[in-house]
N, C-alpha and C positions, 0 to 999 in steps of 0.2 A: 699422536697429535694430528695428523693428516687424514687419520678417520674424522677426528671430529669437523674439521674444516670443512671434509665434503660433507658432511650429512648437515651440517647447516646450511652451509652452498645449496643445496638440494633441499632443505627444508625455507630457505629465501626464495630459492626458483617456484615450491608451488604455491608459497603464497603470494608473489608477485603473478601466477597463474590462475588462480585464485579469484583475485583484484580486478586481472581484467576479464574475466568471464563475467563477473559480479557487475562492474562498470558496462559489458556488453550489453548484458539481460536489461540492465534498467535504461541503457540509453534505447534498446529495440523497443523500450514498452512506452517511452515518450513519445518517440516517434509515432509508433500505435496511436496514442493518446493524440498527438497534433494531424495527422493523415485522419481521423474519423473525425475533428472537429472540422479539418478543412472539407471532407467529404459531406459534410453536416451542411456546411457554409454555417457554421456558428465562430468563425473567426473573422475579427474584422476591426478597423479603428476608427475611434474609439472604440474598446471594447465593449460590447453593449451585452456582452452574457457573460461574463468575467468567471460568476458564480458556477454556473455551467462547465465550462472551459477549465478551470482549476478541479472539479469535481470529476471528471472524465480524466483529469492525467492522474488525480489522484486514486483512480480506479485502478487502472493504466501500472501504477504502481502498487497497487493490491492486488493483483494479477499475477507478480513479478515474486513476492514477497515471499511462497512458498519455497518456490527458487530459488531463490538467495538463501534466505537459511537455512533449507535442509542440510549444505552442508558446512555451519556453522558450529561452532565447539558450544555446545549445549550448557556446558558448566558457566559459561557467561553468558546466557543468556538474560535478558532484564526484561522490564514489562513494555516497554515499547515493540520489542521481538514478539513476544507474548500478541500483542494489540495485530502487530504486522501480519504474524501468523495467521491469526484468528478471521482479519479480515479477507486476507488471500482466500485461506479455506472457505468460505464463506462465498465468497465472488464464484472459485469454481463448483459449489455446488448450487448455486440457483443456475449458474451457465449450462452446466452437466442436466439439473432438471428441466432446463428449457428446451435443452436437445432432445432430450429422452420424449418430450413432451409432442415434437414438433416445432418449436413455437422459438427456436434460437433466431436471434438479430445479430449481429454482430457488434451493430451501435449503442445496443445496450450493454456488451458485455464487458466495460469498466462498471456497471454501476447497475447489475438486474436488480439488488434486492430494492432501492430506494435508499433517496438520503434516512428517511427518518428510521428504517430497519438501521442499517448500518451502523446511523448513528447510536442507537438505544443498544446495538452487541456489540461496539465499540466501546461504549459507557460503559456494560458489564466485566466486559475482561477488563476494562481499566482500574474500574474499583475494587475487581477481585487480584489484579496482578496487585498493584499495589498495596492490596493487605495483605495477600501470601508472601510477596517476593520484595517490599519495599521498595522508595525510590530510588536510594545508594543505591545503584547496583553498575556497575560497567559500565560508563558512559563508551560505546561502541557508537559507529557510524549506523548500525544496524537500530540498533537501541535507539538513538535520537531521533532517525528516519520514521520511526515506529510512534514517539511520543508524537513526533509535527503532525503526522496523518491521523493521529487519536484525536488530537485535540480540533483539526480541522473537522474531520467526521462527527465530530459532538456539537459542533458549532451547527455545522449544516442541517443536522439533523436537528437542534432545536429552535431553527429556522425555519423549517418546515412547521415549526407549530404556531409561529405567528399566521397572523389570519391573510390571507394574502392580497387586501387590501394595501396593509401598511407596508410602509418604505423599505421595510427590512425582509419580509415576510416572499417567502418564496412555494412554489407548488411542488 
């Protein structure tokens, strides 16, 4: 009986170890995200680039997201993971080709491809997660992290397709 007490003893400790490496990662990448807005001067009140501002911590946290889940238990994985994943990968390979390239910013690297890329491989894992993997699946903090930044990055992205006269319509 004393076996099993430790080894769940010891299987609470990594994942209370776990939790805060995860809780680290994401608070190092807001902060990224707030230090390049304040380096921007695009913070300010009233906020007058709100869209900007939420777009760059949401990069910030697509950045983050390979990180976090690689070492995640796969078998519950859901499509928000799915979403997360995809756009992480994504962020580091236009970052990685901008390097290769010459041409890395650092400012841009919450958000090299554009909202409306993003958006539009955002919309595709989303419609393919949720026809392969459905939406029951695991409501995880990973998982719903994943559905909020889908559904923002879809937003945004077909925001950019308004014509940028109008009210809503952004470059």
């Amino acid at each position: 009986m004393s076996v099993t007490n430790s080894s769940l003893g010891s299987r609470q400790a990594g994942g209370n170890s776990s939790a805060a490496i995860n809780a680290s990662i994401i608070v190092v990448a807001l902060a990224l995200g707030v230090w390049l807005m304040v380096d921007q001067r695009q913070m300010s009140w009233p906020p007058s680039q709100l869209l900007a501002n939420l777009t760059t911590l949401a990069g910030c946290l697509a950045l983050v997201g390979p990180l976090v889940l690689i070492r995640q238990d796969r078998s519950r994985a859901g499509v928000g993971d799915l979403v997360w994943l995809t756009a992480g990968c994504l962020t580091w390979l236009y970052n990685l080709a901008a390097l290769t390239r010459g041409a890395f910013v650092l400012e841009r690297a919450p958000n090299p491809s554009g909202s409306l890329v993003m958006g539009l491989a955002v919309l595709a894992v989303l419609i393919a997660g949720i026809r392969l993997l459905g939406m029951g699946r695991n409501w995880t903090w990973t998982n719903i992290t994943g559905l909020v930044l889908a559904v923002f990055w879809v937003l945004v992205g077909a925001l950019t397709l308004l014509p940028p006269q109008s009210p809503l319509g952004i470059r």
